[in-house]
Structure formats: structure tokens, C-alpha cells
C-alpha positions in Angstrom: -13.6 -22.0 -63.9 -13.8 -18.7 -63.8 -10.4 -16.2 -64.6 -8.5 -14.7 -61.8 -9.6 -11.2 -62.0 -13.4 -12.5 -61.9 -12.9 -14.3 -58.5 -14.9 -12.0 -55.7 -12.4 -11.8 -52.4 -14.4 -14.3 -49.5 -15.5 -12.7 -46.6 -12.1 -14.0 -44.7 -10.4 -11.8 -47.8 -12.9 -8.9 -47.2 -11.9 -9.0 -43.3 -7.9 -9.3 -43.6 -8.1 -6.8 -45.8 -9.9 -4.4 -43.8 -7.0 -5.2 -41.1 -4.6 -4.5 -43.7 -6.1 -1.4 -44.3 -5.7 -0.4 -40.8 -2.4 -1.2 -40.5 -2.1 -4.2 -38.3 -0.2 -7.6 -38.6 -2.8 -10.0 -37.6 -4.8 -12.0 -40.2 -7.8 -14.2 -39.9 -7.8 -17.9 -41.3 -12.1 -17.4 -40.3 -14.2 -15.1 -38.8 -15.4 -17.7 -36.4 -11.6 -17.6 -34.9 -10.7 -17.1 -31.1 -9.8 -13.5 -30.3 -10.8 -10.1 -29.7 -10.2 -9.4 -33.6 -12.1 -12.1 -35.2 -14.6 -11.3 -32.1 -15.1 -7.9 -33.3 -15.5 -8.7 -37.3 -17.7 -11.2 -36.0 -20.0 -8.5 -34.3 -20.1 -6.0 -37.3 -19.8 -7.9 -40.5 -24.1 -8.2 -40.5 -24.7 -5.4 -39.4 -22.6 -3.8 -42.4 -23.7 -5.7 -45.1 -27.6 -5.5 -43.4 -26.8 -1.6 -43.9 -25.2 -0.7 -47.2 -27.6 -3.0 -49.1 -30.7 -0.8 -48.7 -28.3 2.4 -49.5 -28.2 2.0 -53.0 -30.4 -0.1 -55.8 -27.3 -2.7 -56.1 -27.6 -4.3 -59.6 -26.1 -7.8 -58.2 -28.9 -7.9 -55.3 -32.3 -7.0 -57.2 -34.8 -9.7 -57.4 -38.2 -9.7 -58.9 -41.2 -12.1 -57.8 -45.2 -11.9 -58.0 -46.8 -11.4 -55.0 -50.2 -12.8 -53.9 -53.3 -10.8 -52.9 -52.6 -10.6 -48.6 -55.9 -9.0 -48.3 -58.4 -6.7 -49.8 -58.6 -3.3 -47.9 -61.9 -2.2 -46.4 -63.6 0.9 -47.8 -62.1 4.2 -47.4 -58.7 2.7 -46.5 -57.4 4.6 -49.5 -56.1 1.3 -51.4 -58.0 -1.5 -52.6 -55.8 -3.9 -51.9 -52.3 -5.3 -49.6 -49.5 -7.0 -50.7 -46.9 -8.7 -48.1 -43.2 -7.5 -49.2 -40.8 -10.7 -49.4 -39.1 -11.5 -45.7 -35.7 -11.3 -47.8 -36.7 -7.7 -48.9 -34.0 -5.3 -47.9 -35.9 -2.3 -49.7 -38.5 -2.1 -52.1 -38.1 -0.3 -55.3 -41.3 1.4 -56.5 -42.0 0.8 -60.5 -41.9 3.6 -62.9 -43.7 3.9 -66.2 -40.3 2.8 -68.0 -41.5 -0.4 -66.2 -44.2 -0.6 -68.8 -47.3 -3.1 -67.5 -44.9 -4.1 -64.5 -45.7 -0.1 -63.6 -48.3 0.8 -60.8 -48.9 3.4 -58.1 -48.6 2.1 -54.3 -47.1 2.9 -51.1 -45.0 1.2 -48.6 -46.8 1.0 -45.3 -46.0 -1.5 -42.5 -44.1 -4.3 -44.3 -46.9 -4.3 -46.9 -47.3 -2.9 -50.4 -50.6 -0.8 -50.6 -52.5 -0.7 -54.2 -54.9 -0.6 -56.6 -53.5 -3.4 -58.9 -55.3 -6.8 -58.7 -52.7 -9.7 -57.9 -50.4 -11.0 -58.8 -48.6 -8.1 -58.0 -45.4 -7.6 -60.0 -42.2 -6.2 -57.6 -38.6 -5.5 -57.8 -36.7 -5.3 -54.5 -33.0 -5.3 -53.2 -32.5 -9.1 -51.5 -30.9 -9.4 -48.3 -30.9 -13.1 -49.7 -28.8 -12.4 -52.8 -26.9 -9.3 -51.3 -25.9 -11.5 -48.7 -24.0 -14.2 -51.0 -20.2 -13.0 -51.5 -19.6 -14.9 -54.2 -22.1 -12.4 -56.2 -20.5 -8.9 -54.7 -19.0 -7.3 -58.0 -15.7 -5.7 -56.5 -16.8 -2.4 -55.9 -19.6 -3.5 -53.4 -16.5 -5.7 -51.6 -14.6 -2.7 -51.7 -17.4 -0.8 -49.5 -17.8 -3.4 -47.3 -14.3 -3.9 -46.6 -13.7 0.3 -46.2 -17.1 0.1 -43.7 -15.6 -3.1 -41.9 -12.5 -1.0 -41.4 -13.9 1.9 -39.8 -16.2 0.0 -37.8 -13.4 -2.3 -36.3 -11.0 0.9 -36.2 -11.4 1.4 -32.1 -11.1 -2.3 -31.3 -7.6 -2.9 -33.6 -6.1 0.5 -33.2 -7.2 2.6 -30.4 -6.7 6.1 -32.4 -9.1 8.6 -32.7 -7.3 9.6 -35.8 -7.8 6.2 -37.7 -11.3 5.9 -36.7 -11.8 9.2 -38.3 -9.8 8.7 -41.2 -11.5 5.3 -42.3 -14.7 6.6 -41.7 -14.0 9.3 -44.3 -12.4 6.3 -46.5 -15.8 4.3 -45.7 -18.2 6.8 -47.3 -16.0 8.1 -49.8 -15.5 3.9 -50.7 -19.3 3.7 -50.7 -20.1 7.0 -52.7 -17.3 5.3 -55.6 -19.1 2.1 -55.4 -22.8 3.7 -56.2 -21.2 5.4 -58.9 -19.8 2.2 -60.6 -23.1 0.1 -60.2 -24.8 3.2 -61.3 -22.9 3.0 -64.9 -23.5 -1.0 -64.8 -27.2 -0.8 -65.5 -29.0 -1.8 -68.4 -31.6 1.4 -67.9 -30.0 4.1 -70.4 -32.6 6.4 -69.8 -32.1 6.7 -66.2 -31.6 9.8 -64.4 -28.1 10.8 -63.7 -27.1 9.4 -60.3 -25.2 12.1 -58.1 -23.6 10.9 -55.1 -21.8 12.5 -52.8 -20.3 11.0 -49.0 -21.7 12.5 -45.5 -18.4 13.9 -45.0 -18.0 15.4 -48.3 -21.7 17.1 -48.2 -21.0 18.5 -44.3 -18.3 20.4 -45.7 -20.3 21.8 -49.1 -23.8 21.1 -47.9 -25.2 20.9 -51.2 -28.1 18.1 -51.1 -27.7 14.5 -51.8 -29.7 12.4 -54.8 -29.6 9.2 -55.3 -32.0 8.1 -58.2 -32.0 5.3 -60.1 
């Protein structure tokens, strides 16, 4: 059984917390509860996950898996040959030569990876399937999702302009902390420095943002 501090908060957790967050009483026993509350966590807690997994290359979420040949491109098409991407594939994440043999050039092109490689072609690709399994979210993913959650369900429990605006500044500021700490969790030394910065913090500087893996 796993120690206290490694438990990941459920989703009921994530959602009470978010309430908690914005300041209200009410509490959850499960998001498939009666009431305008559990109502609106019901309508955004997809759409918030489905969102913020394709946002960053999440160490917990990455799957690999060989893909077979889809079909072999007629002449001129640029590529030889097209590769469907997995129906669990949030976002693909094209190799580089670190990748050793795994590396090859392609291109992302209508739900299908186009290439010169002969199958099986090797892939690595953020999983809605595993990104969407709480009991795998390392606490500062959770955190994220419960800071979005807040923001999005901000109107609905509060009716202030000023804490929709301030969670929404606590949302990207949550997620920009959280791509920092998965960024420091990977195995890949040699990595280019990740620099993240939230939407609200880069309308204010307007430097450019980078996100690299």
C-alpha cells in the first residue's frame, strides 16, 4: 500500500478542492451528484483534462507503440509512406536524433504520420488513455487541473468578475509551475532548457514563449 504522501487526490478530491479554492461551502461526495455545482464540474472536467494534456510532453502520459504500414503513398506525394496515429493520441511527439534508431524525419498531416521509414514505425505520443487515469497524475498535474477546474467553474459558483479573473491568472500560473516540475522529472539530461512562462505573465512582458522538451 502505498504511503500517504504518494496517494494522488481522486477526481471528487480534485473538484472539492477547486470549490475550496473558490471559496465556497459546498462539497461533492461525486461528480455525478444532483445540482448545479456537480452539474457544472460535470460539464468541464473533460474538456480540461482533454486540453492541458497536449500542452506539455507530460512524463506520466507518454506512451510508445509500433505502428503498422496504413498505406504506401503514391509518387510525388512527398513521403513514401502513412502511418495512422493511435485513437488515444493526444499529441504526437516527433523523434530526435537523441532517439537513436527510434529517430526519423516525418510530418503530421491529417491524423496520419507521413515518412520515409518502412514499418513498423516506432512513435512516442502523449495518451489521452493514460493522461486520463487519476490515479497516475503526479501532484503537480492535479494541481493544474484543479487551478483550471476552478477558473472554469468560477462564474457558475461565484458570480464575480473578480474571481474569475483572479483563478484564471492562478490557472496558468498553476500550469506554467507544473511544466516546470515534469520538466526537471525527465530522464533526458541533455534536453534543452524548458522556459515557460503563463499567457498572463507574457501579455504583460511579451517576451516569446518556448516550450521544448
Amino acid at each position: 500500500m502505498p504511503a500517504p504522501y504518494a496517494v494522488t487526490p481522486s477526481q471528487t478530491d480534485i473538484v472539492n478542492g477547486a470549490l475550496e479554492d473558490l471559496g465556497s461551502r459546498t462539497r461533492i461526495n461525486a461528480i455525478d451528484d444532483t445540482g448545479r455545482i456537480a452539474a457544472s464540474a460535470r460539464t468541464h472536467w473533460a474538456s480540461v483534462v482533454r486540453e492541458l494534456l497536449p500542452k506539455h510532453t507530460w512524463n506520466f502520459a507518454i506512451r510508445r507503440q509500433n505502428l503498422p504500414l496504413q498505406e504506401a503513398l503514391a509518387e510525388g506525394a512527398g513521403w513514401l509512406y502513412a502511418y495512422g496515429l493511435p485513437g488515444d493520441c493526444a499529441r504526437w511527439l516527433p523523434p530526435s536524433h537523441e532517439d537513436g534508431d527510434r529517430f526519423f524525419d516525418g510530418e503530421e498531416e491529417g491524423g496520419r504520420i507521413l515518412t520515409d521509414r518502412e514499418a513498423p514505425l516506432p512513435v512516442r505520443f502523449i495518451s489521452y488513455e493514460l493522461g486520463s487515469d487519476t490515479s497516475k497524475w503526479p501532484a503537480h498535474f492535479a494541481a493544474a487541473v484543479r487551478a483550471e477546474l476552478a477558473a472554469r467553474m468560477a462564474d457558475t459558483v461565484t458570480q464575480s468578475e473578480t474571481v474569475v479573473d483572479r483563478t484564471r491568472k492562478l490557472a496558468q500560473a498553476a500550469l506554467a509551475a507544473a511544466k516546470r516540475a515534469d520538466g526537471l522529472s525527465t530522464g533526458r539530461t541533455s534536453r534543452r532548457q524548458v522556459t515557460v512562462k503563463s499567457d498572463w505573465l507574457g501579455a504583460r512582458e511579451r517576451p516569446y514563449q518556448r516550450y521544448g522538451r
